[in-house]
C-alpha positions in Angstrom: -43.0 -76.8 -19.8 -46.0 -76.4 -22.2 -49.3 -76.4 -21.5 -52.9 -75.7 -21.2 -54.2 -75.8 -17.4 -52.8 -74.2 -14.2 -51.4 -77.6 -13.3 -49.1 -77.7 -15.4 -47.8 -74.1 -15.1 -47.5 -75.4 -11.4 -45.5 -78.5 -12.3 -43.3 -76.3 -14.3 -42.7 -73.9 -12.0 -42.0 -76.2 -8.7 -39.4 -78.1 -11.1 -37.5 -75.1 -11.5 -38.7 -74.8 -15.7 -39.5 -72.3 -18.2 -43.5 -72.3 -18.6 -45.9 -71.4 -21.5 -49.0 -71.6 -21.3 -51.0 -72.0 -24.4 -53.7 -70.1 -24.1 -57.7 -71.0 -25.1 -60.6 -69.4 -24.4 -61.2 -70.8 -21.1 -57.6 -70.6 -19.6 -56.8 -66.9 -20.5 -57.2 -66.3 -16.9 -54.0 -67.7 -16.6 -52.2 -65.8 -18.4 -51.3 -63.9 -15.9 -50.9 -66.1 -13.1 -47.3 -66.1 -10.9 -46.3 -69.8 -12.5 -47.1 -68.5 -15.9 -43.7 -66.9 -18.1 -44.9 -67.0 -21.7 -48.4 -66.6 -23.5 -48.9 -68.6 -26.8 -52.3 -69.4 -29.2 -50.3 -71.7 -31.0 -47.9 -74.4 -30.8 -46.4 -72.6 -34.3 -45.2 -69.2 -32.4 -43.1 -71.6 -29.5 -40.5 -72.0 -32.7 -39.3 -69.1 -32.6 -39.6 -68.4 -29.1 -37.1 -72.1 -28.6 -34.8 -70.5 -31.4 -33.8 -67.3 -30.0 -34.0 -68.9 -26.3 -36.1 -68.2 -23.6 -35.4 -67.7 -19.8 -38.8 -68.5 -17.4 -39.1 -65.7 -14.2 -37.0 -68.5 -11.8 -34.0 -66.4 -10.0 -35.0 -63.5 -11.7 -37.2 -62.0 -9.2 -40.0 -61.0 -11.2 -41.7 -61.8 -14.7 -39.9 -60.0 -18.0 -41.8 -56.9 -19.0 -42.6 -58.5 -22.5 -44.4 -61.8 -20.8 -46.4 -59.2 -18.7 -47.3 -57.1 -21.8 -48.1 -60.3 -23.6 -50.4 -61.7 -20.5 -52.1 -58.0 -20.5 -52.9 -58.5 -24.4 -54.3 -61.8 -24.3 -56.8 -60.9 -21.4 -57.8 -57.3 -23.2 -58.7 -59.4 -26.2 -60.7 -61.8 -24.4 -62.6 -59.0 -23.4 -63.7 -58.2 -26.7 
């Protein structure tokens, strides 16, 4: 599930996907929110993302450390 509001990283998550949230300047507080698995500014960097595959933080018990580091660098910049 794409998108841009904590919605849908809810709907997302309660249907058991994968979510990315695309993040703007007045979402970035998302980024780290416990629905949220991916940080993107762009639609363009979700190709790669869809090509090497992607598993979201359902069953695994926690967020991967690279969504988490991602998250961390979108809020730092925001703060610049």
């Amino acid at each position: 599930m794409v998108g841009d509001s904590v919605d849908d990283m809810t709907a997302g998550y309660l249907a058991g996907a994968a979510t990315v949230l695309l993040v703007n300047d007045v979402n970035a507080h998302l980024a780290t929110h416990q629905h949220t698995d991916l940080c993107i500014h762009s639609l363009d960097e979700l190709i790669p993302v869809l090509e090497q595959g992607f598993i979201g933080q359902i069953d695994q018990g926690e967020e991967a450390p690279d969504t988490k580091a991602q998250a961390q660098e979108v809020l730092a910049s925001r703060l610049l």
